[in-house]
Biopython code that builds the backbone (N, CA, C, O; Angstrom):
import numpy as np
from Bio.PDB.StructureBuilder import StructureBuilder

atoms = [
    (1, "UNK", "N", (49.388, 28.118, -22.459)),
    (1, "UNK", "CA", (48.863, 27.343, -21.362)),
    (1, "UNK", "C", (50.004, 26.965, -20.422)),
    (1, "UNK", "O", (51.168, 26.687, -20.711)),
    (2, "UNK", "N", (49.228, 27.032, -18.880)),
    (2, "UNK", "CA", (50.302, 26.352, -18.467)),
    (2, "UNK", "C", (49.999, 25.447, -17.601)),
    (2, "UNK", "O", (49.031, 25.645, -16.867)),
    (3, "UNK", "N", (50.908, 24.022, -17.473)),
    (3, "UNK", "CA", (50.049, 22.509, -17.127)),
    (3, "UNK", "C", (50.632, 22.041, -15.597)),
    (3, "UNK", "O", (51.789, 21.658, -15.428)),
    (4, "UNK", "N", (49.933, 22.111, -14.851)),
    (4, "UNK", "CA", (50.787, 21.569, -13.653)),
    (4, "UNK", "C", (50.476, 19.644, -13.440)),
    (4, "UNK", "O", (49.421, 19.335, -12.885)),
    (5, "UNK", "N", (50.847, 19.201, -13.620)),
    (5, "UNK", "CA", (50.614, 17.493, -12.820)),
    (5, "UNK", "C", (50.480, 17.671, -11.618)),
    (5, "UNK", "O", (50.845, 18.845, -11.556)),
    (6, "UNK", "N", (50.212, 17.370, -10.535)),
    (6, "UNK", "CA", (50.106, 16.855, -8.949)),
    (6, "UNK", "C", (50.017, 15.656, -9.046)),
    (6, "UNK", "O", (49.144, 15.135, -9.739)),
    (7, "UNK", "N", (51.019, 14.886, -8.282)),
    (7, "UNK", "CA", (50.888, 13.292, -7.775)),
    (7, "UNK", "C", (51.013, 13.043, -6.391)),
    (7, "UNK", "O", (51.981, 13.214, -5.650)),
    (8, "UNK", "N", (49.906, 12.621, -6.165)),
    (8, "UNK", "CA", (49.091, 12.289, -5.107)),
    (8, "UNK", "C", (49.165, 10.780, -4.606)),
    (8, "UNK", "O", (48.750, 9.974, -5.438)),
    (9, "UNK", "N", (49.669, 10.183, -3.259)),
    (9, "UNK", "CA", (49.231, 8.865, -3.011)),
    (9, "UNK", "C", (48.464, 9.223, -1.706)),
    (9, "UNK", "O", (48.891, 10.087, -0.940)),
    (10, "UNK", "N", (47.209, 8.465, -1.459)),
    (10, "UNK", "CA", (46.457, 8.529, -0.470)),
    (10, "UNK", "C", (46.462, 7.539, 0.008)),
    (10, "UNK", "O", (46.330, 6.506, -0.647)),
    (11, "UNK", "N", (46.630, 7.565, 1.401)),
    (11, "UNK", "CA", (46.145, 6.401, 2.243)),
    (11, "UNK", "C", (44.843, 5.673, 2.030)),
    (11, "UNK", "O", (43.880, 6.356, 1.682)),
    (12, "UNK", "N", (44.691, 4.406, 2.189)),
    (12, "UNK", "CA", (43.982, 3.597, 1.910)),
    (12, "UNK", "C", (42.763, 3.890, 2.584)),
    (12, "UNK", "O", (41.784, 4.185, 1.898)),
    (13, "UNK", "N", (42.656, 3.846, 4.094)),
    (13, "UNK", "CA", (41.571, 4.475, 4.751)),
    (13, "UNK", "C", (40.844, 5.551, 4.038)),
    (13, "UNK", "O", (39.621, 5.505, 3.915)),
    (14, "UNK", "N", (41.481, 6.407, 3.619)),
    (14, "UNK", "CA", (41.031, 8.032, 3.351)),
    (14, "UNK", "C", (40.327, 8.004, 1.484)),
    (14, "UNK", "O", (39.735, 8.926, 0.923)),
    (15, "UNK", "N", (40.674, 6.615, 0.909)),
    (15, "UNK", "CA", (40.392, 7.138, -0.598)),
    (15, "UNK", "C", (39.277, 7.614, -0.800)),
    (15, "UNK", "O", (39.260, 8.622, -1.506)),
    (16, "UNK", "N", (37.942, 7.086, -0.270)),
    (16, "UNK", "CA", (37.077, 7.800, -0.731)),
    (16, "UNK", "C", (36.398, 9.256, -0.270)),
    (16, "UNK", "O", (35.413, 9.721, -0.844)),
    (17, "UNK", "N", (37.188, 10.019, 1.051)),
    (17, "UNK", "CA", (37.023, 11.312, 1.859)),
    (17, "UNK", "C", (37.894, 11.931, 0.925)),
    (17, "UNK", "O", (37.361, 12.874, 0.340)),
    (18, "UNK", "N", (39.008, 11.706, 0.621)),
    (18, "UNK", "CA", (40.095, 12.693, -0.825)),
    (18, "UNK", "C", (39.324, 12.490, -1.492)),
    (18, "UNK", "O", (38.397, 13.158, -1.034)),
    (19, "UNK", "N", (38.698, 11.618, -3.006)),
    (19, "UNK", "CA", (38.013, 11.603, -4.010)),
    (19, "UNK", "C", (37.113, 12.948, -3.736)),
    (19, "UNK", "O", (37.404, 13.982, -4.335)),
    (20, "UNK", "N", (35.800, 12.903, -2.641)),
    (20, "UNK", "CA", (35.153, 13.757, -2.447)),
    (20, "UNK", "C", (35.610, 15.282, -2.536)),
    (20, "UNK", "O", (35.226, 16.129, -3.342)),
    (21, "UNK", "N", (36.660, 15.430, -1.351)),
    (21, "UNK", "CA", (36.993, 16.424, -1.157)),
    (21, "UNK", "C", (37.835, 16.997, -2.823)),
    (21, "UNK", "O", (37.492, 18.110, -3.224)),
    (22, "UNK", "N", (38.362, 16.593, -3.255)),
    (22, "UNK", "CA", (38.898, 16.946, -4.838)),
    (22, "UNK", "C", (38.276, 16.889, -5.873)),
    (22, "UNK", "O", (38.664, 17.416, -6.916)),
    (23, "UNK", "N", (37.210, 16.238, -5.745)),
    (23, "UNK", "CA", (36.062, 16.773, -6.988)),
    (23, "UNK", "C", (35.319, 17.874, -6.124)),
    (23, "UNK", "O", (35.129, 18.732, -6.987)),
    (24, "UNK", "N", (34.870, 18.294, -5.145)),
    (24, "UNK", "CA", (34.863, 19.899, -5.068)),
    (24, "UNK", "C", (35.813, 20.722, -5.041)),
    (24, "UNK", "O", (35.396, 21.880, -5.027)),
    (25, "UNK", "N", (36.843, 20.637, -5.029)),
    (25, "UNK", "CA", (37.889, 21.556, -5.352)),
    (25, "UNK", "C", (37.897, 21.852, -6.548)),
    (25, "UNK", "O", (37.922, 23.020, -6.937)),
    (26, "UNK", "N", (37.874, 20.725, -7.396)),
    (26, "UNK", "CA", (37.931, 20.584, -8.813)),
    (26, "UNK", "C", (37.110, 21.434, -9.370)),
    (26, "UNK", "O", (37.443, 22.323, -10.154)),
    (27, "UNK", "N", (35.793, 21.148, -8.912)),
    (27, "UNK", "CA", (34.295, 22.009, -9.390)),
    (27, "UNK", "C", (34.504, 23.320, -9.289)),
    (27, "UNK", "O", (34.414, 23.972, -10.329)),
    (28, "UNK", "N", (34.855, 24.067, -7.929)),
    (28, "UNK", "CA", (34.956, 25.547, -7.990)),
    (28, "UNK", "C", (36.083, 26.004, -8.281)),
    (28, "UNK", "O", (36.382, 27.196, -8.214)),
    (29, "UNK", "N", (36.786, 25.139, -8.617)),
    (29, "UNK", "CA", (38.289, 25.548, -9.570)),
    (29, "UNK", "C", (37.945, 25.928, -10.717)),
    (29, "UNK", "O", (38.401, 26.977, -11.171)),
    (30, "UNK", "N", (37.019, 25.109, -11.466)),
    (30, "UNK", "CA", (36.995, 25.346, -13.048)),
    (30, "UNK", "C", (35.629, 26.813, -12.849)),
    (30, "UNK", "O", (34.880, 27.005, -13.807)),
    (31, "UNK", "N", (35.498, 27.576, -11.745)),
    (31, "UNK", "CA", (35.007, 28.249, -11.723)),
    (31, "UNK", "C", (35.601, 29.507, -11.839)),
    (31, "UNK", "O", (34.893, 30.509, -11.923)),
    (32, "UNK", "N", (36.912, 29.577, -11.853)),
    (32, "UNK", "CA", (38.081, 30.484, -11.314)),
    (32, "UNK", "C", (38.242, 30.482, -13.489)),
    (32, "UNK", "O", (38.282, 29.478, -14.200)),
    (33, "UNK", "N", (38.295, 32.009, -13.963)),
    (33, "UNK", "CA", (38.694, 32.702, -15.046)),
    (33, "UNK", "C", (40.199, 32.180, -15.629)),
    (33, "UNK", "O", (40.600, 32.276, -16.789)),
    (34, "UNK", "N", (40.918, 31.589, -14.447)),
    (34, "UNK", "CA", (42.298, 30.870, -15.208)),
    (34, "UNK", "C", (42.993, 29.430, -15.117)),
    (34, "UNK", "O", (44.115, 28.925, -15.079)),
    (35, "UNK", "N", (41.100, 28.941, -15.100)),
    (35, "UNK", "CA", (41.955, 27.979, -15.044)),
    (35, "UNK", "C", (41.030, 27.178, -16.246)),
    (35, "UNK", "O", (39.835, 27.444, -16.123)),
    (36, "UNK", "N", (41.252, 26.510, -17.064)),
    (36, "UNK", "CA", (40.981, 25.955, -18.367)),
    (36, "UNK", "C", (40.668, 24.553, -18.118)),
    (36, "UNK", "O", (39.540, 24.328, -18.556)),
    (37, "UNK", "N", (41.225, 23.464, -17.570)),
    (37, "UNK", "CA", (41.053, 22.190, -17.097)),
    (37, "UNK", "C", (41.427, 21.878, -15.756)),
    (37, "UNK", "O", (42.502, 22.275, -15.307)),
    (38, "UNK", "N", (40.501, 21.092, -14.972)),
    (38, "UNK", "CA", (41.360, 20.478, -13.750)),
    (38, "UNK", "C", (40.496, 18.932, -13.408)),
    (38, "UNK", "O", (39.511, 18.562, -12.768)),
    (39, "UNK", "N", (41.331, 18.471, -14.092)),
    (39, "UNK", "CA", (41.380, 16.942, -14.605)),
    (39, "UNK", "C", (41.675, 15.767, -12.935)),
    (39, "UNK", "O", (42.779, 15.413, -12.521)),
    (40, "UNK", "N", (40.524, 15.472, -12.408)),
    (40, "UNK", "CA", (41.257, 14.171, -11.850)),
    (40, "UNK", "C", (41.176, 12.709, -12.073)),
    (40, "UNK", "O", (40.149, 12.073, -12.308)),
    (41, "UNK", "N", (42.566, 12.186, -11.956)),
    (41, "UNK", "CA", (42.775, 10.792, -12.550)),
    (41, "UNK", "C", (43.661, 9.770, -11.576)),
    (41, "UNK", "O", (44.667, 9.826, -10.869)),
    (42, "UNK", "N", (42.642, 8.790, -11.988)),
    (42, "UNK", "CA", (43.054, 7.740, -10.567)),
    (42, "UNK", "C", (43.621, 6.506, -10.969)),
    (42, "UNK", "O", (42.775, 5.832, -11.557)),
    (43, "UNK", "N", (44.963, 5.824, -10.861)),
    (43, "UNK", "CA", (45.773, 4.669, -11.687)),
    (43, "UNK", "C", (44.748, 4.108, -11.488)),
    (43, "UNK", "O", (43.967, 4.381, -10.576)),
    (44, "UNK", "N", (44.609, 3.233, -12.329)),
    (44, "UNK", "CA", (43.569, 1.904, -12.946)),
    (44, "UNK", "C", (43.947, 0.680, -12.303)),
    (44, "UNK", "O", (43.159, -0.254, -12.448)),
    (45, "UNK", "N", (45.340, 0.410, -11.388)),
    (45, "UNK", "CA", (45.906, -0.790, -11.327)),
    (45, "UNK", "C", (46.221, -0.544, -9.499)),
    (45, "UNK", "O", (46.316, -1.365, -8.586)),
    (46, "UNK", "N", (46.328, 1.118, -9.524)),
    (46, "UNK", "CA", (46.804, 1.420, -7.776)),
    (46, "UNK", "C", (45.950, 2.316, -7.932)),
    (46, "UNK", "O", (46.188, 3.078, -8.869)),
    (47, "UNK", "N", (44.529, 2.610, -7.033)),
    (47, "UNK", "CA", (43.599, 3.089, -6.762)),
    (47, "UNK", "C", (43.735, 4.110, -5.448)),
    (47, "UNK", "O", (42.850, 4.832, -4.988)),
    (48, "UNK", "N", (45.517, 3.908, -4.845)),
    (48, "UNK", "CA", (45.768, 4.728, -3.911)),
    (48, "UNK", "C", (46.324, 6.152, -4.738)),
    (48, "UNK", "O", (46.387, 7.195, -4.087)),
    (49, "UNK", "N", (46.684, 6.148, -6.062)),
    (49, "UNK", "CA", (47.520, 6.913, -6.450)),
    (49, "UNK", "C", (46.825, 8.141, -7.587)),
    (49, "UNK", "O", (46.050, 7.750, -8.460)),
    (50, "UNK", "N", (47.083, 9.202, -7.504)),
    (50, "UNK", "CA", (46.158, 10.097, -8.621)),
    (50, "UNK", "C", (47.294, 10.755, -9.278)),
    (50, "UNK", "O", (48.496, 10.537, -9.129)),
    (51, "UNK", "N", (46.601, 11.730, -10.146)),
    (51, "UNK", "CA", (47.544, 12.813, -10.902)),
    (51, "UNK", "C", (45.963, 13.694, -10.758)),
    (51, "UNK", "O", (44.817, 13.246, -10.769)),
    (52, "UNK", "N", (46.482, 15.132, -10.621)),
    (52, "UNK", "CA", (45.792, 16.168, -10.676)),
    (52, "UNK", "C", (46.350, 16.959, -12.188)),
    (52, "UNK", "O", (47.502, 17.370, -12.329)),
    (53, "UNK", "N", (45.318, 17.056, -13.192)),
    (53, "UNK", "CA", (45.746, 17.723, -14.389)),
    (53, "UNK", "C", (45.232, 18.902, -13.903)),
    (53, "UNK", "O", (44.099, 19.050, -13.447)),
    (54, "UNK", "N", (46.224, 19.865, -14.028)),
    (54, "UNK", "CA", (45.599, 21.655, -13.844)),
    (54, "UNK", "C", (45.866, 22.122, -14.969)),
    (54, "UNK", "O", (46.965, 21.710, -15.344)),
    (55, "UNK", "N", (45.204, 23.034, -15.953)),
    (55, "UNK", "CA", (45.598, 23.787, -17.396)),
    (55, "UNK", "C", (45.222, 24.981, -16.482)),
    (55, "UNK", "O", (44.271, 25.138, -15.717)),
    (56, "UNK", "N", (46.389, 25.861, -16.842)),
    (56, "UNK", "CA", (45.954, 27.124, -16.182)),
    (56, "UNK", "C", (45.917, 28.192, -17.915)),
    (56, "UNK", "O", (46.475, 27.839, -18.954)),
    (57, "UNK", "N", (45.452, 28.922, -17.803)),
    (57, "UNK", "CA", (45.248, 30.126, -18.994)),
    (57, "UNK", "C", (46.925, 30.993, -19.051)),
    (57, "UNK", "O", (47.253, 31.808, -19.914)),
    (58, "UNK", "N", (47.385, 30.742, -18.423)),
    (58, "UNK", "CA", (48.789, 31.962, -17.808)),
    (58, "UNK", "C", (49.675, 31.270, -16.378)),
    (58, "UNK", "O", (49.368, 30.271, -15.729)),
    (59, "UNK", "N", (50.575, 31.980, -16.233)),
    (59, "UNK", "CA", (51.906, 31.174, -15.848)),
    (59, "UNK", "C", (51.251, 31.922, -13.733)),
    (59, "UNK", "O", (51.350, 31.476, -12.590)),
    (60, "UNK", "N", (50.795, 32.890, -14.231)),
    (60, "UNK", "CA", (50.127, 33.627, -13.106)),
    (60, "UNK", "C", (48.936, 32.589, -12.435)),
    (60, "UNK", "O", (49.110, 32.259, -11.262)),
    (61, "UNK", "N", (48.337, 32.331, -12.794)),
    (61, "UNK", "CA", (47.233, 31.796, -12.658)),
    (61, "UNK", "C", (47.494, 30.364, -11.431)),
    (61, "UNK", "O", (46.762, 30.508, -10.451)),
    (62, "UNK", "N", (48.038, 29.583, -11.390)),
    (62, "UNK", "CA", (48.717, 28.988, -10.437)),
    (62, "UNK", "C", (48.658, 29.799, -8.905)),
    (62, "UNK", "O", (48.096, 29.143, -8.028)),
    (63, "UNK", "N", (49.036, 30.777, -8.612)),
    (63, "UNK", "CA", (49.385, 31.626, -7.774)),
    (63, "UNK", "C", (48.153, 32.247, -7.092)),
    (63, "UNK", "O", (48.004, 32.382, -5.877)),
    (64, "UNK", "N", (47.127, 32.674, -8.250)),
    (64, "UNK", "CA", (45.659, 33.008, -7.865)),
    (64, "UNK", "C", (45.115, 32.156, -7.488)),
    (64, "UNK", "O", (44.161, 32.418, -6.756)),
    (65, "UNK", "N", (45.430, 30.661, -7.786)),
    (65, "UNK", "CA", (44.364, 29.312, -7.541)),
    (65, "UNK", "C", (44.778, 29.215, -6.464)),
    (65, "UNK", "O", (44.206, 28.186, -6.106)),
    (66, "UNK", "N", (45.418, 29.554, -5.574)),
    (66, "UNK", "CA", (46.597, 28.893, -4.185)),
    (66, "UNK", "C", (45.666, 30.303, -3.279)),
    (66, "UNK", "O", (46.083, 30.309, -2.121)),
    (67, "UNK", "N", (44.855, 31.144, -3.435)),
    (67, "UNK", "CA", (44.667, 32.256, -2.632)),
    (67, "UNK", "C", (42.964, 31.988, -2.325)),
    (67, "UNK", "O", (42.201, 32.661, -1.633)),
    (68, "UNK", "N", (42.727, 30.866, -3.039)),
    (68, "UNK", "CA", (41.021, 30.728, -3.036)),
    (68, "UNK", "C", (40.434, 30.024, -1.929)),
    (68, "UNK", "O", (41.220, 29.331, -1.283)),
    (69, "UNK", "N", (39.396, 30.040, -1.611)),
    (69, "UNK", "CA", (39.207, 29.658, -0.313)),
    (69, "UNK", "C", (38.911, 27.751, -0.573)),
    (69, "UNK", "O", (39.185, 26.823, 0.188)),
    (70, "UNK", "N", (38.445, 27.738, -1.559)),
    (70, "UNK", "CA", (38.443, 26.318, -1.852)),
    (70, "UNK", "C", (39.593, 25.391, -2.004)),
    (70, "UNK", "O", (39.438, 24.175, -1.891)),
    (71, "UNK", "N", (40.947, 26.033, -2.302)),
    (71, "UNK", "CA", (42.242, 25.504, -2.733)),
    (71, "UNK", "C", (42.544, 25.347, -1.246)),
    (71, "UNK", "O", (42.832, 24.171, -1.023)),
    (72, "UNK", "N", (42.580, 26.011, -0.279)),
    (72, "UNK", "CA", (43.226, 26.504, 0.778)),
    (72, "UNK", "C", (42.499, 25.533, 1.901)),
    (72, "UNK", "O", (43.174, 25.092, 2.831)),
    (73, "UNK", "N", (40.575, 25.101, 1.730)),
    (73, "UNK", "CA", (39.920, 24.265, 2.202)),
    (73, "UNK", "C", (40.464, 22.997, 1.823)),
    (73, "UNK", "O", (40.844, 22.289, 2.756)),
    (74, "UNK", "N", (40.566, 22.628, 0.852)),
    (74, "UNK", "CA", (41.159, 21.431, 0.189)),
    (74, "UNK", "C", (42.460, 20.827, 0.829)),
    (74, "UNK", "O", (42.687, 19.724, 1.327)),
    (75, "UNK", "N", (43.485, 22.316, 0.575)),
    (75, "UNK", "CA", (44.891, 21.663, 1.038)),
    (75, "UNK", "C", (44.639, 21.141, 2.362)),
    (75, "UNK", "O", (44.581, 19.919, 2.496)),
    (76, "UNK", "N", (44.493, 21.845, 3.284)),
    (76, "UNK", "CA", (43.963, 21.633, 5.031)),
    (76, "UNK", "C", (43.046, 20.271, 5.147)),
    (76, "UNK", "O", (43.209, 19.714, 6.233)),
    (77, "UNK", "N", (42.287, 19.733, 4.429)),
    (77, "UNK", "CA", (41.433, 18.598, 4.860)),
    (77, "UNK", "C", (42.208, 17.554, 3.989)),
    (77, "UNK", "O", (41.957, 16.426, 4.414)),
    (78, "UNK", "N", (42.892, 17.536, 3.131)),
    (78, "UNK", "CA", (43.333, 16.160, 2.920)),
    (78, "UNK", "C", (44.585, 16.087, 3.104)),
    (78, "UNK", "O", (44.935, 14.925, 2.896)),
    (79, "UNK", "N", (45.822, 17.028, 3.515)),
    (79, "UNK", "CA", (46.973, 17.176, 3.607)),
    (79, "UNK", "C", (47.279, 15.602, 4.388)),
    (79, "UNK", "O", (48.072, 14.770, 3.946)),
    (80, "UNK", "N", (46.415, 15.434, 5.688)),
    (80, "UNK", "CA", (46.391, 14.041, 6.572)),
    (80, "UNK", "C", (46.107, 13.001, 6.049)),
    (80, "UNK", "O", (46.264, 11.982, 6.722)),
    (81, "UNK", "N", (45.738, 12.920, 5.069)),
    (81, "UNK", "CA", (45.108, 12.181, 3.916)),
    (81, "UNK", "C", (46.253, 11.042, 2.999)),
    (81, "UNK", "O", (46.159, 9.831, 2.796)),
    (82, "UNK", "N", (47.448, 12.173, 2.536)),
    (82, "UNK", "CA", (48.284, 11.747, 2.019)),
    (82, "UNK", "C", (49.505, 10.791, 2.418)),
    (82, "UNK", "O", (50.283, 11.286, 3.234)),
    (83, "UNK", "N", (49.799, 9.465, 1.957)),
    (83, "UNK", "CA", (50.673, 8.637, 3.051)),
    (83, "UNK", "C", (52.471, 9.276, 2.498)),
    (83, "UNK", "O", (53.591, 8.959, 2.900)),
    (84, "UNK", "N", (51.967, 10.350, 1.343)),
    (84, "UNK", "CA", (53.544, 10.875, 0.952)),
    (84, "UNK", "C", (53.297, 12.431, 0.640)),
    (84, "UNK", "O", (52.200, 12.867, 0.294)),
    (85, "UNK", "N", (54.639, 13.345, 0.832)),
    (85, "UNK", "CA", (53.950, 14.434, 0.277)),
    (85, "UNK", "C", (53.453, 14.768, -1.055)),
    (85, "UNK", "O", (53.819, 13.818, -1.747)),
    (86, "UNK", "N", (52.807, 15.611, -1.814)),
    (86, "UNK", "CA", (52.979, 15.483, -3.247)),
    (86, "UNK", "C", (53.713, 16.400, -3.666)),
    (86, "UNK", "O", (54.209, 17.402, -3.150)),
    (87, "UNK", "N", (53.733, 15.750, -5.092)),
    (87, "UNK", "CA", (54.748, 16.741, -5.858)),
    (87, "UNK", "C", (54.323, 16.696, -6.984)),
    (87, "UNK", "O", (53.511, 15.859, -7.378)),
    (88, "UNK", "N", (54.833, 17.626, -7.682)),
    (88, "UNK", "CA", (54.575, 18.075, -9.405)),
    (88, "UNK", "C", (55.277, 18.329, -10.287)),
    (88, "UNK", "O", (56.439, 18.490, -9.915)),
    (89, "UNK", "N", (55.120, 18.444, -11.305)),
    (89, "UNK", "CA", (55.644, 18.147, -12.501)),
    (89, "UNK", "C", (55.019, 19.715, -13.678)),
    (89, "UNK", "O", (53.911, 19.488, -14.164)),
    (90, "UNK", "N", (55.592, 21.010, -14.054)),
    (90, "UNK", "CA", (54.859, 21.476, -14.787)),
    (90, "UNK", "C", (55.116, 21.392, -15.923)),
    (90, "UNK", "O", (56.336, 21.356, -16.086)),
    (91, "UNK", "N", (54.425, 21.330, -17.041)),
    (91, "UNK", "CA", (54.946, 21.036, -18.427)),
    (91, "UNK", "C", (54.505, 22.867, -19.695)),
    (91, "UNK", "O", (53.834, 23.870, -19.450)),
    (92, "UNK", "N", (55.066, 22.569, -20.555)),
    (92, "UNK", "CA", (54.767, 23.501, -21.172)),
    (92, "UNK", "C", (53.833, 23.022, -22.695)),
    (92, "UNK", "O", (54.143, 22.075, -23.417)),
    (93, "UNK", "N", (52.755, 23.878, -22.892)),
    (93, "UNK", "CA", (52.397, 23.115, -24.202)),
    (93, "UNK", "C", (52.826, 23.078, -25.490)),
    (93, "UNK", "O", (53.352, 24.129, -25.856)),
    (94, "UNK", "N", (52.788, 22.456, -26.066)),
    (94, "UNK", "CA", (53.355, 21.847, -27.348)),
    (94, "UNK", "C", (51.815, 22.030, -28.529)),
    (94, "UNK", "O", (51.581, 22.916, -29.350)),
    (95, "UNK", "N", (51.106, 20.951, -28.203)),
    (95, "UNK", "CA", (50.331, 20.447, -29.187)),
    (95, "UNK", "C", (48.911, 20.221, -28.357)),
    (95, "UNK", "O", (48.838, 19.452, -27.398)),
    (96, "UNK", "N", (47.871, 20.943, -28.821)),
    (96, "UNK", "CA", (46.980, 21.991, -29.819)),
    (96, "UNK", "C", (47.803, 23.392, -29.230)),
    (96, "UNK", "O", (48.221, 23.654, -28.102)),
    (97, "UNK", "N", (47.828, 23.903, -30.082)),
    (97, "UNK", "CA", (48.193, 25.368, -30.227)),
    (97, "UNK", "C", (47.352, 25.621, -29.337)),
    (97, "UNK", "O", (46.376, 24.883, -29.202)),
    (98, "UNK", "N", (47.637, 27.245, -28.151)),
    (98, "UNK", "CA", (46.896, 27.649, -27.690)),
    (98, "UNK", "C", (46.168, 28.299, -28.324)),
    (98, "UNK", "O", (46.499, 28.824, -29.387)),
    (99, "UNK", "N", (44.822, 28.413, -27.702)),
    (99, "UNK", "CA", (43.908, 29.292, -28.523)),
    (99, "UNK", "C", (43.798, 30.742, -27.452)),
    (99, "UNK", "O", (44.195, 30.657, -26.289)),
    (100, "UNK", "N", (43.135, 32.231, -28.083)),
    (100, "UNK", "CA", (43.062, 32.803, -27.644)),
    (100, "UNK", "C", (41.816, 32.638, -26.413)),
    (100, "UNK", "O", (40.638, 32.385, -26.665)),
    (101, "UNK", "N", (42.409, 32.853, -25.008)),
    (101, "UNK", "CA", (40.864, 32.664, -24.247)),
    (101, "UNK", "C", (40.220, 34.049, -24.228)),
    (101, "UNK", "O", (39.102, 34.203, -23.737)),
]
sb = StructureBuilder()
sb.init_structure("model")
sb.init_model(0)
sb.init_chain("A")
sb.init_seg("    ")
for serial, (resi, resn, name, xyz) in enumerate(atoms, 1):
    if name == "N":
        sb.init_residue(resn, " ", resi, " ")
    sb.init_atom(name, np.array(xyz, "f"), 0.0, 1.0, " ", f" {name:<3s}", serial, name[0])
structure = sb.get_structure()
């Protein structure tokens, strides 16, 4: 597997037009053959701030998600959205063993 984080702060105006717009991204993401999870999570304490969990199937798979028309809709409508740029974090897995997909 391979795990990307995205951290996200959104402007205050915009939280609930991002929410929207990233749970459809989210939706026809997990429609895409490599990608295994795409998790969104919103601090409990700062409601401006998210993490995007992506599990991709392969190290490739990242690269295919960036060519989809939904990733590409997404980036473009909330890019204005964000009061910082984001950035990420990829991790490698450890623990559950991957399974064969």
């Amino acid at each position: 597997m391979y795990i990307v984080h995205v951290f996200v702060t959104v402007k205050e105006d915009y939280l609930q037009d991002f929410i929207k717009a990233t749970i459809q991204n989210a939706k026809a993401s997990l429609q895409e053959p490599g990608i295994a999870r795409f998790d969104i999570l919103q601090a409990a304490d700062i409601p401006c701030k998210f993490i995007l969990n992506e599990v991709y199937r392969t190290k490739d798979d990242p690269a295919k998600h960036k060519e989809t028309s939904h990733y590409i809709t997404w980036k473009e409508t909330v890019e204005e959205m964000m009061s910082v740029p984001r950035t990420k974090l990829v991790y490698a897995n450890i623990h559950p063993e991957d399974r064969d997909w």
